[in-house]
PyMOL Python script that loads the backbone (N, CA, C, O; Angstrom):
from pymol import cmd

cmd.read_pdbstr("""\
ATOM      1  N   UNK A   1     -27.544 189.653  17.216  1.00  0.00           N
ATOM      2  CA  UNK A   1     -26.288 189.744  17.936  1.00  0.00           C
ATOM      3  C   UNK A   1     -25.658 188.350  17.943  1.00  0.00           C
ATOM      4  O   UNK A   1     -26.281 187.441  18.491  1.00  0.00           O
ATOM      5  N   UNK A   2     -24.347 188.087  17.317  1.00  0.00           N
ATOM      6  CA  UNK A   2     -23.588 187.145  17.322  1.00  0.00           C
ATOM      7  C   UNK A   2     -23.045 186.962  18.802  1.00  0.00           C
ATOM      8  O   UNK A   2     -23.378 187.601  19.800  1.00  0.00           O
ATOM      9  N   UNK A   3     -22.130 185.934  18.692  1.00  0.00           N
ATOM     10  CA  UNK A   3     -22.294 185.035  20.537  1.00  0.00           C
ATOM     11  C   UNK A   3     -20.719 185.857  20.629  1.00  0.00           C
ATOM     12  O   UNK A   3     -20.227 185.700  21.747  1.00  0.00           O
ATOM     13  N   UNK A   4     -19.777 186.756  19.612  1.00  0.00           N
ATOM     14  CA  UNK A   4     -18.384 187.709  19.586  1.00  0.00           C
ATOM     15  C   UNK A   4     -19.089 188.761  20.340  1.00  0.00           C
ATOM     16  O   UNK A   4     -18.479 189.328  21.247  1.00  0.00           O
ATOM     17  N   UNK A   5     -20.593 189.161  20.004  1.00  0.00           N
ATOM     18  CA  UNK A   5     -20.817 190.509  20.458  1.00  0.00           C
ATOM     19  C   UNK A   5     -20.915 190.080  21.769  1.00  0.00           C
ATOM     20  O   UNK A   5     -20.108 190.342  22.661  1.00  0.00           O
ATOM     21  N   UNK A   6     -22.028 189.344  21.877  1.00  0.00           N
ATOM     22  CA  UNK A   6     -22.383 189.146  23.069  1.00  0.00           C
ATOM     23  C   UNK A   6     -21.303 189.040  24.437  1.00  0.00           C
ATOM     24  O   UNK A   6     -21.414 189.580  25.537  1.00  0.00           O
ATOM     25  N   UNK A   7     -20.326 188.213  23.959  1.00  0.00           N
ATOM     26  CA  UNK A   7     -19.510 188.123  24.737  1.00  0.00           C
ATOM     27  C   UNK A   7     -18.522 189.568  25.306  1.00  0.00           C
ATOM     28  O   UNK A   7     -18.137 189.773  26.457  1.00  0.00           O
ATOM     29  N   UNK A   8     -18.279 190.478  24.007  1.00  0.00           N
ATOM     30  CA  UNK A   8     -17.806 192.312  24.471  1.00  0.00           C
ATOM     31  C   UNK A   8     -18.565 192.746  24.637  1.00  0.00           C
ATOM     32  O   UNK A   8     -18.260 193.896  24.319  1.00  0.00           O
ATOM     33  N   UNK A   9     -20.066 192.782  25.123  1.00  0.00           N
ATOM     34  CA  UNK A   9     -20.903 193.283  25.677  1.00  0.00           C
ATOM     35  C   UNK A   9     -20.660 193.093  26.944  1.00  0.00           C
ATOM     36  O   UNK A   9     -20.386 194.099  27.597  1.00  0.00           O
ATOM     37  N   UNK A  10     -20.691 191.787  27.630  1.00  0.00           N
ATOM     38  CA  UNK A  10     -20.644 191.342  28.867  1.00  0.00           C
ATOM     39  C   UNK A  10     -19.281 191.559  29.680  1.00  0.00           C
ATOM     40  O   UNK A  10     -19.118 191.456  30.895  1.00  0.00           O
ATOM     41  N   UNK A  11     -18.336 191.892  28.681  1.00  0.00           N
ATOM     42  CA  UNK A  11     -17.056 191.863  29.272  1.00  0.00           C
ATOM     43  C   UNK A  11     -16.858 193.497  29.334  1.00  0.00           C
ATOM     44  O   UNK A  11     -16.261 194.031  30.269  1.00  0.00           O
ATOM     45  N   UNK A  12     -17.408 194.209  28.264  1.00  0.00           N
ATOM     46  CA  UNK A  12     -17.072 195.756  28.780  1.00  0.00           C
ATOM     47  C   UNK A  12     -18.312 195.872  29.714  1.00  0.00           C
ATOM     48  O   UNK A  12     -18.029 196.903  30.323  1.00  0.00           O
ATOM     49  N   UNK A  13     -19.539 195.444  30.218  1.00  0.00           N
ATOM     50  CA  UNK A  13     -20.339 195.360  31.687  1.00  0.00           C
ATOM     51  C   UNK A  13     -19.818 195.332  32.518  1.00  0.00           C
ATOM     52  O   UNK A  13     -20.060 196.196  33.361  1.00  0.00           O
ATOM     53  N   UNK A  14     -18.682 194.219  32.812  1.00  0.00           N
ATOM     54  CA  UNK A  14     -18.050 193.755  33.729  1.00  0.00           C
ATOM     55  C   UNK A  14     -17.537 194.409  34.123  1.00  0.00           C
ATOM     56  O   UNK A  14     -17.690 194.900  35.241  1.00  0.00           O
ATOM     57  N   UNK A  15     -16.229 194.801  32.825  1.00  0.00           N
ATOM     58  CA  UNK A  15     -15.130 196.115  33.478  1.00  0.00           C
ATOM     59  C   UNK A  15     -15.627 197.346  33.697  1.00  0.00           C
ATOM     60  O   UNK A  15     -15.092 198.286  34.284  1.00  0.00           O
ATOM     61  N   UNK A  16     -16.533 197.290  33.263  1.00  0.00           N
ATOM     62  CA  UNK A  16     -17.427 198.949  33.705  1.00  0.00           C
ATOM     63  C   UNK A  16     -17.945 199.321  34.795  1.00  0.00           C
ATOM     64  O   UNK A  16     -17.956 200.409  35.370  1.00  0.00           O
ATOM     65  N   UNK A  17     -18.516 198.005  35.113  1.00  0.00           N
ATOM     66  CA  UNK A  17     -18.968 197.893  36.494  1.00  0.00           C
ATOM     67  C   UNK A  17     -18.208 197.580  37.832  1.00  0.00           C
ATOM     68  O   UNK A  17     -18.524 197.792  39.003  1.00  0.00           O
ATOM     69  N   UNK A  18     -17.093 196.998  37.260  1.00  0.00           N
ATOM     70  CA  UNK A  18     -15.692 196.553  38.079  1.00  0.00           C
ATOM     71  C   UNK A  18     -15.387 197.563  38.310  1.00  0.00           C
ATOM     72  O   UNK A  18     -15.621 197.925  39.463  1.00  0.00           O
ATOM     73  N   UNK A  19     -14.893 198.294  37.623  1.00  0.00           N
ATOM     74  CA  UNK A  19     -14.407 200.095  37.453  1.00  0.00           C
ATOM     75  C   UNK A  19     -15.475 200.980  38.541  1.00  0.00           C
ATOM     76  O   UNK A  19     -15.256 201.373  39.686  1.00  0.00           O
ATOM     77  N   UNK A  20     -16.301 201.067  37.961  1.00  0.00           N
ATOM     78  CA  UNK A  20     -17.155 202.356  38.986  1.00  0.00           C
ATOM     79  C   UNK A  20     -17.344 201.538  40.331  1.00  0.00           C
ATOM     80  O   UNK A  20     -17.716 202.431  41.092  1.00  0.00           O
ATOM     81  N   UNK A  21     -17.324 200.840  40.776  1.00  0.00           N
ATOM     82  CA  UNK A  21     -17.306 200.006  41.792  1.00  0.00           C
ATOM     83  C   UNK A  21     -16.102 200.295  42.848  1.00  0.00           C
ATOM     84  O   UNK A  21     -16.221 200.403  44.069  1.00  0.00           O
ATOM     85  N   UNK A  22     -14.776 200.403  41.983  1.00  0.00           N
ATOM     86  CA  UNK A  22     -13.696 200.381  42.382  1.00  0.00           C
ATOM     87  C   UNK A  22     -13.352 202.293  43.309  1.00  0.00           C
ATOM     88  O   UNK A  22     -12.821 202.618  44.371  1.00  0.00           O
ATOM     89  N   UNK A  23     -14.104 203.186  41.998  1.00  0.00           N
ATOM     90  CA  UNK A  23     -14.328 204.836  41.874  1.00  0.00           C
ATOM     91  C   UNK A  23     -15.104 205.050  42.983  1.00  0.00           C
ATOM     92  O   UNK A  23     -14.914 206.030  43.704  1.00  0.00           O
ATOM     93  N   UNK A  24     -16.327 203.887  43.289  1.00  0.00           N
ATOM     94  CA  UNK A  24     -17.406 204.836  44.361  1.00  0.00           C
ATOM     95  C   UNK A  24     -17.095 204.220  45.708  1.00  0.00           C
ATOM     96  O   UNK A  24     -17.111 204.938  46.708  1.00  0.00           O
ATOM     97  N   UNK A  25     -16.795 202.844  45.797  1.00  0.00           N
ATOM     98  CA  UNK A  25     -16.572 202.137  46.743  1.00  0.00           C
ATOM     99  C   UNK A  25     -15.589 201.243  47.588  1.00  0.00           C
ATOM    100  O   UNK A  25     -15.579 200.691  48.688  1.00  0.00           O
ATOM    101  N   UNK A  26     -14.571 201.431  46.231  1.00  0.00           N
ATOM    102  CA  UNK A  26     -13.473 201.063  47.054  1.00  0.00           C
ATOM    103  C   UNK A  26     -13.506 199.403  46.662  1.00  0.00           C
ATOM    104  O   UNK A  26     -12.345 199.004  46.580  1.00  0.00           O
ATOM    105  N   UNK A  27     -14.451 198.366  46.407  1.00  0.00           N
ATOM    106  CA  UNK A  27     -14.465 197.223  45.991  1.00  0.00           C
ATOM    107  C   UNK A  27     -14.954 197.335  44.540  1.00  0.00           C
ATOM    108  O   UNK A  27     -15.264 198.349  43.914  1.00  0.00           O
ATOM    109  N   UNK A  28     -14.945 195.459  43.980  1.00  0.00           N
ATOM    110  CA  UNK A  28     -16.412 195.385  42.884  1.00  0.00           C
ATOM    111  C   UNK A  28     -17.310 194.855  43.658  1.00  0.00           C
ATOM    112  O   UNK A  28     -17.169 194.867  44.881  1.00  0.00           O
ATOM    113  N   UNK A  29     -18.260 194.369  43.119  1.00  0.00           N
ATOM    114  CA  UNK A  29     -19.384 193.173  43.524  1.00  0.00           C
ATOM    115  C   UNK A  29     -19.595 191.883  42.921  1.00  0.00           C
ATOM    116  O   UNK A  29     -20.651 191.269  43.071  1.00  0.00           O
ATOM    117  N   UNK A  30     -18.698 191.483  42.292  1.00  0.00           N
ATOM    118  CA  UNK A  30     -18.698 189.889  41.855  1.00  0.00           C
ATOM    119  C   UNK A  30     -18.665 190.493  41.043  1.00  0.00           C
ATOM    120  O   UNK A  30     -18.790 191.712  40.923  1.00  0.00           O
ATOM    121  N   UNK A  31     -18.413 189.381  40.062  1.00  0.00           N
ATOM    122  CA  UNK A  31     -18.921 189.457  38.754  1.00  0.00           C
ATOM    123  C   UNK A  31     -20.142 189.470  38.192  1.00  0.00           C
ATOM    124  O   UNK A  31     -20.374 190.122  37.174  1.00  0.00           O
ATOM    125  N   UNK A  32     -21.244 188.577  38.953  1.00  0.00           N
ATOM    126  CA  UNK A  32     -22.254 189.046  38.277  1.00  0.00           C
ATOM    127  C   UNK A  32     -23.052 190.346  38.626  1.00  0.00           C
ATOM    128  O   UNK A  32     -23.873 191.004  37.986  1.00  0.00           O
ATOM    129  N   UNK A  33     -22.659 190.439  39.533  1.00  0.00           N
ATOM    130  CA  UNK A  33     -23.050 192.189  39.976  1.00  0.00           C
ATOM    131  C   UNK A  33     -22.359 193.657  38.856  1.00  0.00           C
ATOM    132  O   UNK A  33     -22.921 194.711  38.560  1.00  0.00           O
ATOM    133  N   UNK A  34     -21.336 193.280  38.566  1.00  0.00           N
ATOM    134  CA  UNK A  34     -20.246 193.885  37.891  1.00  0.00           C
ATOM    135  C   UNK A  34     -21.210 194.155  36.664  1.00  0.00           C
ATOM    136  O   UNK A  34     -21.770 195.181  36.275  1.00  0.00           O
ATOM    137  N   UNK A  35     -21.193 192.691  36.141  1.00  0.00           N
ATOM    138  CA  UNK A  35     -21.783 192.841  34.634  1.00  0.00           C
ATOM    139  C   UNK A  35     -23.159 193.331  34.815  1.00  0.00           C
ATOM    140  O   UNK A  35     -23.703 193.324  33.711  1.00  0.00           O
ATOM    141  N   UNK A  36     -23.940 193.745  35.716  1.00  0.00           N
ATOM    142  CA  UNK A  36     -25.533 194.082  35.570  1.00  0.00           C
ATOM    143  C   UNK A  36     -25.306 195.765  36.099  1.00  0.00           C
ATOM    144  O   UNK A  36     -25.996 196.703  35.700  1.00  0.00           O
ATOM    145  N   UNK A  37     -24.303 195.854  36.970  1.00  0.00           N
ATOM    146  CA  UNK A  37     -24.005 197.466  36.879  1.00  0.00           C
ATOM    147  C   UNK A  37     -23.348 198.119  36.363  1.00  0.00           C
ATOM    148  O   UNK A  37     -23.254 199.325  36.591  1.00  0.00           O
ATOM    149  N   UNK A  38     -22.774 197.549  35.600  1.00  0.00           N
ATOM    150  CA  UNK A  38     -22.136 198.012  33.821  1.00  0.00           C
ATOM    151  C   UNK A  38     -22.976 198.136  32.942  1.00  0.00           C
ATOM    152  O   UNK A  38     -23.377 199.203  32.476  1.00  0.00           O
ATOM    153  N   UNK A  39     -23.440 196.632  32.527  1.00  0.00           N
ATOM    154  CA  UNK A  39     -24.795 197.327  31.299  1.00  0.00           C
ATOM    155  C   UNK A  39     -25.786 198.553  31.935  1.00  0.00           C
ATOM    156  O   UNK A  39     -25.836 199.629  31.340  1.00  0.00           O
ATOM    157  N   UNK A  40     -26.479 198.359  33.028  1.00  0.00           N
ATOM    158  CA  UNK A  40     -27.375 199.342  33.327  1.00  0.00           C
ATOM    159  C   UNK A  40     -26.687 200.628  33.219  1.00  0.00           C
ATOM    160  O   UNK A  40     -27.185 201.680  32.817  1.00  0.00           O
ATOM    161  N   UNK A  41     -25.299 200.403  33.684  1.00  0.00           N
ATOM    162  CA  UNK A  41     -24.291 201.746  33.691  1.00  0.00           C
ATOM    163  C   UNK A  41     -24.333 202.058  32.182  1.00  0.00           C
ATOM    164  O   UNK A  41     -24.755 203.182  31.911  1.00  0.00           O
ATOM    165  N   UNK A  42     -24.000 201.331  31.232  1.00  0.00           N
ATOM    166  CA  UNK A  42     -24.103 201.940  30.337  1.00  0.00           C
ATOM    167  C   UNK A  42     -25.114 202.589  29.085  1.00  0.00           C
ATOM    168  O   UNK A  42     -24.826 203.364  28.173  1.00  0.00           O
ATOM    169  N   UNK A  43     -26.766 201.756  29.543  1.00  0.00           N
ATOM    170  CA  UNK A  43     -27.798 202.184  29.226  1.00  0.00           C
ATOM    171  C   UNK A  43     -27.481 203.717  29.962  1.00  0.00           C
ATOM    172  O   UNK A  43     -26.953 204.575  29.254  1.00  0.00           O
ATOM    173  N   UNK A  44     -27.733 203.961  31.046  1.00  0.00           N
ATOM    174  CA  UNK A  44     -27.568 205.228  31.225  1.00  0.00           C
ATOM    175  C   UNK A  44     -26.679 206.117  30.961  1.00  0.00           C
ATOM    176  O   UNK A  44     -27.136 207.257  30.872  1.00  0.00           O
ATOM    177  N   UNK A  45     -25.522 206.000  30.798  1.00  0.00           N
ATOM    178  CA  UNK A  45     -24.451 206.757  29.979  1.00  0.00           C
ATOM    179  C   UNK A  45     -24.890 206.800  28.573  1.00  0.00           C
ATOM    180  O   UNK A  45     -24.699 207.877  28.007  1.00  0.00           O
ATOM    181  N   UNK A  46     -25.469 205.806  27.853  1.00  0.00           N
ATOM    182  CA  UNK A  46     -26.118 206.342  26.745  1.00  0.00           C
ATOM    183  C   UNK A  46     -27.266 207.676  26.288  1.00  0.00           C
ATOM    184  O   UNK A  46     -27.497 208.376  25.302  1.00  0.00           O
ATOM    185  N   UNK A  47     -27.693 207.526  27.459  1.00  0.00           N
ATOM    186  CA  UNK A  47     -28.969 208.102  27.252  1.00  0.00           C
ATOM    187  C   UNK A  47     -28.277 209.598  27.816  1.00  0.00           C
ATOM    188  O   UNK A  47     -28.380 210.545  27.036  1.00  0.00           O
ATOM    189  N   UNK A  48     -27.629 209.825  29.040  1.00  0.00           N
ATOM    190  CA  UNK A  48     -26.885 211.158  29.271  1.00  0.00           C
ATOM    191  C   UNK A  48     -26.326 211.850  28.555  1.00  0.00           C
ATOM    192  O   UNK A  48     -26.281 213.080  28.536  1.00  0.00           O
ATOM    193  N   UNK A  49     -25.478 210.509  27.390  1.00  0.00           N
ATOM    194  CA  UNK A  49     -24.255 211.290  26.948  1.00  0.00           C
ATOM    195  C   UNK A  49     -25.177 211.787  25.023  1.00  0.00           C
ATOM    196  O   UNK A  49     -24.708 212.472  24.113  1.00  0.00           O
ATOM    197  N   UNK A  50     -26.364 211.157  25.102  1.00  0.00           N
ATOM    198  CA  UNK A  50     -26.960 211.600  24.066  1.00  0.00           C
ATOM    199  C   UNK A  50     -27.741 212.980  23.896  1.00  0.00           C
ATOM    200  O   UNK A  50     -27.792 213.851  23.027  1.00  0.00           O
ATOM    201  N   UNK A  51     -28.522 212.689  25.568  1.00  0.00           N
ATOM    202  CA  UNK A  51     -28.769 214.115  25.953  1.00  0.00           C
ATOM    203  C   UNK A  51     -28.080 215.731  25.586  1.00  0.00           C
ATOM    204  O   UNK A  51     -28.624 216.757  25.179  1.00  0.00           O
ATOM    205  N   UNK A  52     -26.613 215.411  25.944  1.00  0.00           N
ATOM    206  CA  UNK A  52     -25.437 216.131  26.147  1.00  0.00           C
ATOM    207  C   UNK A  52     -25.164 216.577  24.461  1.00  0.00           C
ATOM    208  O   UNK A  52     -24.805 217.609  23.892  1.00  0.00           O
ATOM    209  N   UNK A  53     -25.451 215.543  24.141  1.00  0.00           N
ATOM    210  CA  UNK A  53     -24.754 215.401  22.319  1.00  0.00           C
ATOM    211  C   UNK A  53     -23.504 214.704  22.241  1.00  0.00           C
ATOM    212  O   UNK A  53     -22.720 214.834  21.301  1.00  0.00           O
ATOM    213  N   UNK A  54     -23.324 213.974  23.222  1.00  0.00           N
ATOM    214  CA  UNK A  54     -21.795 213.262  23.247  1.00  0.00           C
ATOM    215  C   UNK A  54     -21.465 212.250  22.650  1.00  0.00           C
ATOM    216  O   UNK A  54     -21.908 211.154  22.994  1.00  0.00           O
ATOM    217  N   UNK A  55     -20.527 212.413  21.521  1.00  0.00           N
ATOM    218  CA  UNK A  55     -20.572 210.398  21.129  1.00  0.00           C
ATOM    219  C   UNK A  55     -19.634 209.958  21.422  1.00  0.00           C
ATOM    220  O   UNK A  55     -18.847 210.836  21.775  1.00  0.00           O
ATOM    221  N   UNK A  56     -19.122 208.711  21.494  1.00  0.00           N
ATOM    222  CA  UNK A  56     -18.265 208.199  21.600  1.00  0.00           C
ATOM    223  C   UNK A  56     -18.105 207.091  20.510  1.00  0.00           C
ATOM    224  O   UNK A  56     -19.017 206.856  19.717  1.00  0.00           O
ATOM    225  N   UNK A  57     -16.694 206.291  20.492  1.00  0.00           N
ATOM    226  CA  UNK A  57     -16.642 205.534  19.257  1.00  0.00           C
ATOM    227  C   UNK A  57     -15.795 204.032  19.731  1.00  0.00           C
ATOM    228  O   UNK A  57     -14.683 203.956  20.254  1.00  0.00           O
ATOM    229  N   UNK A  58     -16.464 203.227  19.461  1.00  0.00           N
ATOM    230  CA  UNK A  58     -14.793 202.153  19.654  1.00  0.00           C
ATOM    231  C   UNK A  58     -15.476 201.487  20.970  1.00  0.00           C
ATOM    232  O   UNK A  58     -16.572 201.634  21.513  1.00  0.00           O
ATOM    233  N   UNK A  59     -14.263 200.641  21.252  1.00  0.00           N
ATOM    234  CA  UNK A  59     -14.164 199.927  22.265  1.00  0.00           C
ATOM    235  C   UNK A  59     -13.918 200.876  23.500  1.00  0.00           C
ATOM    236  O   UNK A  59     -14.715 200.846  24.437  1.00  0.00           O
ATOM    237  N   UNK A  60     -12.911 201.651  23.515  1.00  0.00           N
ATOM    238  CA  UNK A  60     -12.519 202.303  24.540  1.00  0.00           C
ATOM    239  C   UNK A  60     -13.192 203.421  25.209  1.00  0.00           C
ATOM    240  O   UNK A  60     -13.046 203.996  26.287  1.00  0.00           O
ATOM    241  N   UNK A  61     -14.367 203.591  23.703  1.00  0.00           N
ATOM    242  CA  UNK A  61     -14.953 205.222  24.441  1.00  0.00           C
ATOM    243  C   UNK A  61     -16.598 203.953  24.907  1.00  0.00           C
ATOM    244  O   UNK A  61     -17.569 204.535  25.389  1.00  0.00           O
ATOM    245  N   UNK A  62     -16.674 202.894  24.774  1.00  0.00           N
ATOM    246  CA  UNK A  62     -17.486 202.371  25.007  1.00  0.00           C
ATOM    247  C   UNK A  62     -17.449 202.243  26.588  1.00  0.00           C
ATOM    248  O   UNK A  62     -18.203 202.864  27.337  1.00  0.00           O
ATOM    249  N   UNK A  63     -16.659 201.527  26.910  1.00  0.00           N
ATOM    250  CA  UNK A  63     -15.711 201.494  28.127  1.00  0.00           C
ATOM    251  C   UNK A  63     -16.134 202.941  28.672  1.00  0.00           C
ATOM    252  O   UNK A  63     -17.135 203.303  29.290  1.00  0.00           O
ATOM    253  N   UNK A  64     -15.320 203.442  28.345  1.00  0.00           N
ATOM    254  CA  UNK A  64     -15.591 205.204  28.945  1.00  0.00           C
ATOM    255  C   UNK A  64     -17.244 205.619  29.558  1.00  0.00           C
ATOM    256  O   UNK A  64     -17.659 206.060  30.630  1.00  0.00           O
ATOM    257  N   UNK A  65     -17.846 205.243  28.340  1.00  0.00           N
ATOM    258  CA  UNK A  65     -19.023 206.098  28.955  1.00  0.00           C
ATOM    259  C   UNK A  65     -19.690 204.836  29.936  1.00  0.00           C
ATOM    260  O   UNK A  65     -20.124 205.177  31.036  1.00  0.00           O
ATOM    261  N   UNK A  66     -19.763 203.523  29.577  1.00  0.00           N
ATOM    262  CA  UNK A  66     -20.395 202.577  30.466  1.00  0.00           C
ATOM    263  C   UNK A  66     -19.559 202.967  31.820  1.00  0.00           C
ATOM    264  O   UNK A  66     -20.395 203.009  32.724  1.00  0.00           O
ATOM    265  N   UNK A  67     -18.576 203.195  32.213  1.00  0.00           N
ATOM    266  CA  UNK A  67     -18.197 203.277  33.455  1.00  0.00           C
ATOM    267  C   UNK A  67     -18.618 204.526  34.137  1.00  0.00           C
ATOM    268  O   UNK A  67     -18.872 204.441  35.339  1.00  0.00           O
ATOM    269  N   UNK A  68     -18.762 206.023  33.360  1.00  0.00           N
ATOM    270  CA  UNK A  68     -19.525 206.977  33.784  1.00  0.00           C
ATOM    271  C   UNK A  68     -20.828 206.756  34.186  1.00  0.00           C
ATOM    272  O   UNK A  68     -21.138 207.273  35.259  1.00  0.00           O
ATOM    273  N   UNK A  69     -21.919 205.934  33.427  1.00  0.00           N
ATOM    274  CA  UNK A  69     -23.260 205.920  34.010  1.00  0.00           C
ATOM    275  C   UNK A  69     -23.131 204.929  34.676  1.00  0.00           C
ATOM    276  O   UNK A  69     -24.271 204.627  35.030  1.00  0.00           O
ATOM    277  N   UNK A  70     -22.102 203.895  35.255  1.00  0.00           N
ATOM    278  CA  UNK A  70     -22.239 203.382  35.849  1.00  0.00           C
ATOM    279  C   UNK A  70     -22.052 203.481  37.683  1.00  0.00           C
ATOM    280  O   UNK A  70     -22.514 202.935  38.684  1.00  0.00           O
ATOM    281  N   UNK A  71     -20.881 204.747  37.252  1.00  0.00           N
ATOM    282  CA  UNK A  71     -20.593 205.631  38.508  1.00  0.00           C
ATOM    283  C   UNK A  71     -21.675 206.778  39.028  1.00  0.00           C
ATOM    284  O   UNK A  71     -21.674 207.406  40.087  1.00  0.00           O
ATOM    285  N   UNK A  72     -22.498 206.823  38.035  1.00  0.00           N
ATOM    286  CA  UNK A  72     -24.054 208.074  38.495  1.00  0.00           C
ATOM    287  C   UNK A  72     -24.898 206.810  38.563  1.00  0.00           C
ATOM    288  O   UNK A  72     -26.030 207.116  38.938  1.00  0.00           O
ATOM    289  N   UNK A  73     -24.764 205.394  38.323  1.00  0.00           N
ATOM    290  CA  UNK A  73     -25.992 204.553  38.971  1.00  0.00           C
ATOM    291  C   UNK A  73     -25.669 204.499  40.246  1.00  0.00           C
ATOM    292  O   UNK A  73     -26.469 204.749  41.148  1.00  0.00           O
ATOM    293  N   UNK A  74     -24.406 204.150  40.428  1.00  0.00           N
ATOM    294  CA  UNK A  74     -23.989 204.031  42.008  1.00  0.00           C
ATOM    295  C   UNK A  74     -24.371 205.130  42.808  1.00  0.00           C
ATOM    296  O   UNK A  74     -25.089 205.050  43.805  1.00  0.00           O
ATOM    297  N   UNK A  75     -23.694 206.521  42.179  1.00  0.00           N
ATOM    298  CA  UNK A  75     -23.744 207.270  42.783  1.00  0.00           C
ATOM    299  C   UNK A  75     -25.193 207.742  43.331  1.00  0.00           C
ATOM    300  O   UNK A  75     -25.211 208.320  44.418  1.00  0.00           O
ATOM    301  N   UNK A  76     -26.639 207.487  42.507  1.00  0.00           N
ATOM    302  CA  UNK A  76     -27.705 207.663  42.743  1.00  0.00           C
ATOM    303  C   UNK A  76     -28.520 206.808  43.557  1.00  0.00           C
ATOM    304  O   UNK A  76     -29.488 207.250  44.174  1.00  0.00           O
ATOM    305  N   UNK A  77     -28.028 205.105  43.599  1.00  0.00           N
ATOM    306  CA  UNK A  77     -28.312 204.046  44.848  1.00  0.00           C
ATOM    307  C   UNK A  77     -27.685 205.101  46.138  1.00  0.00           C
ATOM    308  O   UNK A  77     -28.305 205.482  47.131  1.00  0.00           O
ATOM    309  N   UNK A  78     -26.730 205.312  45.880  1.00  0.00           N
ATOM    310  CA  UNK A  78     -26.085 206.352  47.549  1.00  0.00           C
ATOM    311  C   UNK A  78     -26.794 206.890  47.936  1.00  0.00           C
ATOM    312  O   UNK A  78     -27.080 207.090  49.117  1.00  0.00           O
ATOM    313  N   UNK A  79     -27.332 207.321  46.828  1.00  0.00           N
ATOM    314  CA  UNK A  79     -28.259 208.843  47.431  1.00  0.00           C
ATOM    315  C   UNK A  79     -29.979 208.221  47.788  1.00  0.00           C
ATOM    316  O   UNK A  79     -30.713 208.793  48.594  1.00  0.00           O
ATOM    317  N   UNK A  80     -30.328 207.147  47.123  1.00  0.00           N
ATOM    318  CA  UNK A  80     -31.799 206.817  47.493  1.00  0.00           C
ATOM    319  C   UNK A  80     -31.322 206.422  49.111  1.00  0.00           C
ATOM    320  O   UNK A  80     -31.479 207.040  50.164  1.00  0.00           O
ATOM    321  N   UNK A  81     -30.612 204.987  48.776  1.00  0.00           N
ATOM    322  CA  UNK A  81     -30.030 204.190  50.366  1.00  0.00           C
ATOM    323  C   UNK A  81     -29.986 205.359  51.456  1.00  0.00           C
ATOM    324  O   UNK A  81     -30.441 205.103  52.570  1.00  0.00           O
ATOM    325  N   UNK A  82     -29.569 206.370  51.249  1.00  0.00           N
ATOM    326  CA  UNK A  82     -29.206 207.612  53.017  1.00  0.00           C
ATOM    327  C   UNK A  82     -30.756 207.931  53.271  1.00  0.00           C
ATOM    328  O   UNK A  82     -31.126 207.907  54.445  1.00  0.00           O
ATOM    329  N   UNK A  83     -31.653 208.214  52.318  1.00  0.00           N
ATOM    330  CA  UNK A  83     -32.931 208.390  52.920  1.00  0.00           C
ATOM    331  C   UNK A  83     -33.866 207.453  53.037  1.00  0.00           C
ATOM    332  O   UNK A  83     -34.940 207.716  53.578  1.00  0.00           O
TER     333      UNK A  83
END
""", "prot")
cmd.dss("prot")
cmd.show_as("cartoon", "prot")
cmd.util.cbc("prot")
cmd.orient("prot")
């Protein structure tokens, strides 16, 4: 991984995580919170949307699905945190 990738890796984390942040809670969490619940968001949107058979392509559907698993990571901290 070149230091171009690396860097749209971290930046669609960010906005991904900025994003579902914004969807579940109404804030983000910094930035470095952003970027670690984006990638994780989007490890798991990978793995869902593969499940599913879903692909996506590009920058934008990258975006897309990192902000979906990033909104079912949140959404699943909700649900551990109440019990």
């Amino acid at each position: 991984m070149d230091i171009i990738s690396l860097i749209i890796f971290l930046a669609v984390g960010a906005l991904a995580g900025w994003m579902a942040g914004n969807i579940m809670k109404g804030s983000g969490f910094g930035v470095i919170g952003n970027i670690i619940v984006g990638i994780v968001g989007a490890v798991l949107g990978g793995f869902v949307f593969g499940l599913l058979g879903i692909t996506t392509g590009g920058l934008l559907g990258a975006i897309i699905m990192a902000t979906i698993g990033a909104v079912m990571l949140l959404f699943l901290i909700g649900l551990i945190k109440k019990t």
